[in-house]
N, C-alpha and C positions, 0 to 999 in steps of 0.2 A: 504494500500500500504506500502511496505514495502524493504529494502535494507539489503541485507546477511550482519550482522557483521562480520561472520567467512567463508572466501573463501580458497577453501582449493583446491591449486593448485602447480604445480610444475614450474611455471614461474618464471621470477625474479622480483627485488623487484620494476623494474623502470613499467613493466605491472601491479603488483598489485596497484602501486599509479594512474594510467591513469585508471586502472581499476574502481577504487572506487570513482574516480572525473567524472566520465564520468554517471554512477549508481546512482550519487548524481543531475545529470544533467536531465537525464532522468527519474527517481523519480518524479523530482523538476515537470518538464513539464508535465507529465501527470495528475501530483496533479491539476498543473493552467488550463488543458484542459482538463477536467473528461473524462479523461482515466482510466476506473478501472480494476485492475486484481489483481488474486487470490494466484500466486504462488511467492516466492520471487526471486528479480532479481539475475542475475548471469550470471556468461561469457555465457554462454548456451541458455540465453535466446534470444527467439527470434523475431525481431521487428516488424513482422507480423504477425506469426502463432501466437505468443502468447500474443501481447500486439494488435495486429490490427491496427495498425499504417497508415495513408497515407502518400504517396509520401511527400506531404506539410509537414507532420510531419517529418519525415527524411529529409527534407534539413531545417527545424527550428531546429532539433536536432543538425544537423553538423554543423549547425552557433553558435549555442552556443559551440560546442566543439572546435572554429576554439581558444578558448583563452587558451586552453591546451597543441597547440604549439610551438614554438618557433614564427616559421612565417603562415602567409594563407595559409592553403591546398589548393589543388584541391584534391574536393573526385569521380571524374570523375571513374579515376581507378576503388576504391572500388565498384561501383554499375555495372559497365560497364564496365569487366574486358577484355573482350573480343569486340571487336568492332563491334558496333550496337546490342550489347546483354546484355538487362539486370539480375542480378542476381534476381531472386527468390525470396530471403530474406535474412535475415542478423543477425547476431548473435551480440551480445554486445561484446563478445571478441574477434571479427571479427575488429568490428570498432576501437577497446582499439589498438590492434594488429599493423593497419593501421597506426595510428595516429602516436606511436611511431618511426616504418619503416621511416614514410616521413618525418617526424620531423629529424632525422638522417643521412637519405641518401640525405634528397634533394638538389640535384645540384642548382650552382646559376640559377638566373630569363633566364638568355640569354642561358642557357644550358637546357631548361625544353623543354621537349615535340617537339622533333625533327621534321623532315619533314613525312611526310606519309612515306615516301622509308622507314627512319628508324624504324620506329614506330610500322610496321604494319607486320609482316612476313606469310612467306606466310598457314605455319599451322593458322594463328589465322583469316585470312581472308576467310570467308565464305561465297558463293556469293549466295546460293540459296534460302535464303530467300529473297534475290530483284528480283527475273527470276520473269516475268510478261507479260502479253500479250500488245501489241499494240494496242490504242483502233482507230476504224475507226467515223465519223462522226454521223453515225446514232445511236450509242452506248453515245456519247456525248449529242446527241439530247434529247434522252430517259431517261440521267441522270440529265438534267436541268429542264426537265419535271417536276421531283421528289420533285424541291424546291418550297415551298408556297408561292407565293406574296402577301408582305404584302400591304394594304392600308392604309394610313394616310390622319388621317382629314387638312382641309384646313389654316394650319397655318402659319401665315406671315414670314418672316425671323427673327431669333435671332437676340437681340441687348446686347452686354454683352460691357463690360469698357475694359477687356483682349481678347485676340485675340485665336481664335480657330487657330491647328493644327494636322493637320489630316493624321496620316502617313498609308499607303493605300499599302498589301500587300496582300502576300496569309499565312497560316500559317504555322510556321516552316522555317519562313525566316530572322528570325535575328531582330525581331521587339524587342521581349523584351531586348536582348541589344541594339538597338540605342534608348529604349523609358530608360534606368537606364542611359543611357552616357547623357544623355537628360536632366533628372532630378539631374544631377550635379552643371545646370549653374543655381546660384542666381535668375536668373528670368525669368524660366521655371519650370512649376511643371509639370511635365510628372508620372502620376501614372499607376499602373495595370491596366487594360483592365476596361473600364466601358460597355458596352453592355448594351444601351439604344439604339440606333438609330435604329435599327431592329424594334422598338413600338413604338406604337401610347400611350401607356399609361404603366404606372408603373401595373396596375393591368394585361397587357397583356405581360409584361416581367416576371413579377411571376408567370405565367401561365405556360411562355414555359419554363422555366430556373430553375424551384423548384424540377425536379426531383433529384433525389439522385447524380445522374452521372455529373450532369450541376447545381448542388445549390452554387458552389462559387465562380461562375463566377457574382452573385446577389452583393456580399460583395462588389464590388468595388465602389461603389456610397457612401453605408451607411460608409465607413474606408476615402473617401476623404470630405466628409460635415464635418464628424467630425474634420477630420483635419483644415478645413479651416475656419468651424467655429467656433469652439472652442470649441466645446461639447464632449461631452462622447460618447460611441461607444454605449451604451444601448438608449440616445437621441435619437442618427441618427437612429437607427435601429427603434423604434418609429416612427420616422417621418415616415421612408420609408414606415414603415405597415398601416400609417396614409393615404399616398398619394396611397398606391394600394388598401384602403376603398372606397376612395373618386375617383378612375380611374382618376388620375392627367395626366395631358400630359408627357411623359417623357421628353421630351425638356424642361420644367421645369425647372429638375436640372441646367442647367447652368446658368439663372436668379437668382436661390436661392440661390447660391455662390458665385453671381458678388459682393456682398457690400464689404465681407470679403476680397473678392481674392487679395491678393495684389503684383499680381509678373505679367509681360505682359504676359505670352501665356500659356495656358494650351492645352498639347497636350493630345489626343486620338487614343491609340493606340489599335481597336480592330481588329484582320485578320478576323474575320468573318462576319462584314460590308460587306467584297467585294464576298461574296455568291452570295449578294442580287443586281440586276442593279437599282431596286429599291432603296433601301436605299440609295446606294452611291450616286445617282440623287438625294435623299430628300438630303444630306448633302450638294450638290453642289449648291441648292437652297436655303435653309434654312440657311447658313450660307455664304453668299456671300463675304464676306472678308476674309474668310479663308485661310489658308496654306495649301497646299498640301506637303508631302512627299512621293515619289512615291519608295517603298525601294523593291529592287527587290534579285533574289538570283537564280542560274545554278536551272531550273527545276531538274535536276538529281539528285542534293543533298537535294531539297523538298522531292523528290519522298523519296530516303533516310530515309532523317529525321520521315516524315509522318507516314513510315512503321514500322521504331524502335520505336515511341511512339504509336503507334495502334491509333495514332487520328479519324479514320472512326468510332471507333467501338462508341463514343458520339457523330457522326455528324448526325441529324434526318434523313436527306434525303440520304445519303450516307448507312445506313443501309436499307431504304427500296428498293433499287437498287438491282435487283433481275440479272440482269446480271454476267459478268464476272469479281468478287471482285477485281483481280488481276490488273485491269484497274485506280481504284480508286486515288490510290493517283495520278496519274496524270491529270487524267481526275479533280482532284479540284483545282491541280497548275493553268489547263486552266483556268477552271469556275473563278476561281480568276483576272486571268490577262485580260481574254476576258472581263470581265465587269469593272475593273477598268478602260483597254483601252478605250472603249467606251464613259466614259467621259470624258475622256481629254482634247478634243477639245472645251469643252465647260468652262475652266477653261484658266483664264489670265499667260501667260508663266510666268509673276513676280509673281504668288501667287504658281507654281509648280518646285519642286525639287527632281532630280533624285538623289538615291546612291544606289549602292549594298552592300549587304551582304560581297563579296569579298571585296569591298572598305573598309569596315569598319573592317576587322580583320586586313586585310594586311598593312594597312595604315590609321589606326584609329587617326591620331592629321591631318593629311590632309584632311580627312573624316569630320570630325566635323568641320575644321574649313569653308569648304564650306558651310555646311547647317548652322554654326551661322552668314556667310557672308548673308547665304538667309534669314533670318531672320533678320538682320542688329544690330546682336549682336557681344560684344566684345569677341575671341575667349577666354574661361578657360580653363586653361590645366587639370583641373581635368577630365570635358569632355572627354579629350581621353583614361583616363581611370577609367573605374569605380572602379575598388577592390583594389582602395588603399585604406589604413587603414585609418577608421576615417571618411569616405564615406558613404553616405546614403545607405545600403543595406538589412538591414535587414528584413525580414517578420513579418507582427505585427502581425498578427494570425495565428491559424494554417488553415487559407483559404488563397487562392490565384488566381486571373484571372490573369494567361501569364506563360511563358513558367520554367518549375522549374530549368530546366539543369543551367540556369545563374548562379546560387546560389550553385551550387558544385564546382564551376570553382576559380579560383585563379589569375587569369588573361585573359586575349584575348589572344586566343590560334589561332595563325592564320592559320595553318595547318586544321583546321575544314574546311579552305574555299573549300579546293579540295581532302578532304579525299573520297570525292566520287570516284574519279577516282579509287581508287586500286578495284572495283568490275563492273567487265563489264556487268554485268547483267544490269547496270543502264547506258549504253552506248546511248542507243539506244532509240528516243523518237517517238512518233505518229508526221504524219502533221501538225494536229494543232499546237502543243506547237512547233513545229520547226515556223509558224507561224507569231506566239505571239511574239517567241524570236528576229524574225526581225523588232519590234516596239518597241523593248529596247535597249535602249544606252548601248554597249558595248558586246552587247547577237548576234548584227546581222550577224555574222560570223557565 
């Protein structure tokens, strides 16, 4: 691996220096994450076609490049230059380019990223990629068919020293920012997605989860033992491949962490729990003091979200859905909310708490300091906002379970809460989710 000494371009001298710090940065990273290639870097090169790059890599890249600024980017822009459309790929002197640009022009904090009206004109708004069909009852029917129930053996309820919190959504609704506002307060540890409850055992989570497309959603156990116990990452990863030897129960893990754990609540933030009516029933059982957080978000802007991340295309039962694709991402906003509903009732009103998605962009220090009143925590202002400097945010590897968009962002851009509206294609919902939206605080209109 190797970095051009001699670049030989007609730019000026403030691009060659951003140039050759950014070259040295991504060098650095692909050395520490055996990434190898053949040809050397240079503005030209490109961060997929020629280095193969994942998403995880490009926002570990942009994090390290945030110290080449003056202040935090948001690299929102650069990848998504166009709304709800991402680029292709991306050149190194794409990003050298960018960095400078916003470094320069960027307006103050209170001046960034205006409301949709401004934001959004009407050449850049293209609405047919959201046109989709309405799905009816029986098309629903046929789609919940498609998911496997799991079975779990007969085990008693968890007893840990810290308190379980379970925030309970569908995906693409704002979890991984309320689970990083989360893991701001001293005695919450809110980490990435652990994806254990779905198994009965560690060897039947590596079973379903080791393919290529779903292997680092696995990472998130073996990066929190380490944390918490003090081990190495090469340990924990040991243990894990120890306990899917041995077909350990995954419920496990949070005994094996109590001795260590030293802060009250660790939350769990996976959206893919609420697939299963199953699961979330084993959680409401098996952990009976638990917290609920019930974080919700406008179906329209799931639907949205869903469709700009292509998240169906690594949902198992969502690809075998031989139906009318176009249905999907709604049809999982229900699947989501019709099963988290369902338990509800059987959960003590003092251990359940509502927020939306809305609530937390638009008025994220009122936001938070609700759910730390429901926890009977003292409110910290860091909490409401996570990307100040100096803040827990960084990705320690190039894996990651939850959603990556957090990590290009520069702040809580509260305009995302209703950027759905400028595309009418996503106006218009099925019965169901109209529904569903009548058993949510603040949806029932």
């Amino acid at each position: 691996m190797h970095v051009s000494s001699e670049i030989v371009l007609t730019a000026g001298s403030s691009f060659l220096t951003m140039l050759q710090d950014i070259l040295k940065i991504i060098d650095e990273y692909c050395a520490n994450n055996d990434i190898f290639y053949d040809e050397t870097l240079s503005a030209g090169t490109q961060l997929i076609a020629d280095l193969g790059l994942t998403s995880v890599d490009f926002v570990s890249i942009f994090q390290k490049c945030q110290a080449l600024g003056n202040e935090r980017l948001s690299f929102i822009e650069l990848v998504m230059p166009i709304e709800g459309q991402y680029v292709s790929d991306l050149k190194i002197g794409e990003l050298s380019d960018y960095i400078i640009e916003q470094s320069a022009l960027r307006p103050p904090a209170n001046e960034q990223r205006a409301s949709v009206d401004n934001g959004y004109s009407e050449q850049t708004v293209n609405d047919s990629k959201y046109r989709r069909s309405l799905f009816e009852i029986k098309q629903f029917d046929e789609f919940k068919s498609l998911i496997q129930k799991p079975t779990f053996s007969d085990q008693g309820p968890v007893a840990t020293d810290y308190q379980l919190v379970f925030i309970l959504s569908s995906p693409r609704s704002g979890s991984t920012l309320l689970q990083r506002m989360l893991d701001q307060h001293p005695d919450i540890e809110s980490p990435e997605e652990l994806h254990l409850l779905h198994y009965d055992t560690y060897a039947q989570r590596h079973a379903a989860l080791s393919q290529a497309e779903t292997r680092h959603l696995l990472g998130g156990t073996a990066r929190l033992r380490a944390r918490i116990n003090g081990i190495s990452m090469d340990d924990s990863n040991r243990l894990e491949l120890k306990f899917i030897g041995a077909e350990e129960p995954a419920l496990n893990f949070f005994t094996e962490i109590n001795k260590n754990f030293s802060k009250q609540y660790l939350v769990d933030k996976t959206p893919s729990y609420a697939y299963s009516r199953e699961t979330l029933e084993r959680i409401s059982t098996q952990f009976p003091l638990a917290r609920f957080i019930y974080l919700t978000r406008h179906p329209s802007a799931v639907i949205k979200s869903l469709i700009d991340s292509q998240l169906q295309e690594i949902i198992p039962f969502a690809r075998r859905y031989s139906g009318d694709t176009s249905t999907i991402p709604e049809m999982i906003w229900a699947l989501c909310h019709e099963n988290i509903q369902s338990i509800l009732p059987g959960i003590n009103l003092n251990r359940l708490h509502y927020v939306s998605y809305e609530e937390l962009v638009m008025n994220p220090e009122q936001a938070m300091t609700s759910i730390l009143n429901f926890l009977h925590l003292p409110f910290y202002p860091d909490c409401a906002n996570p990307y100040i400097e100096g803040q827990k945010q960084q990705i320690e590897t190039n894996e990651y379970a939850g959603d990556l968009k957090f990590f290009l962002e520069n702040r809580i851009v509260n305009d995302r809460a209703e950027i759905w509206k400028a595309f009418p294609a996503l106006h218009s919902l099925s019965n169901v989710s109209q529904g569903l939206m009548s058993g949510i605080p603040g949806y029932e209109g």
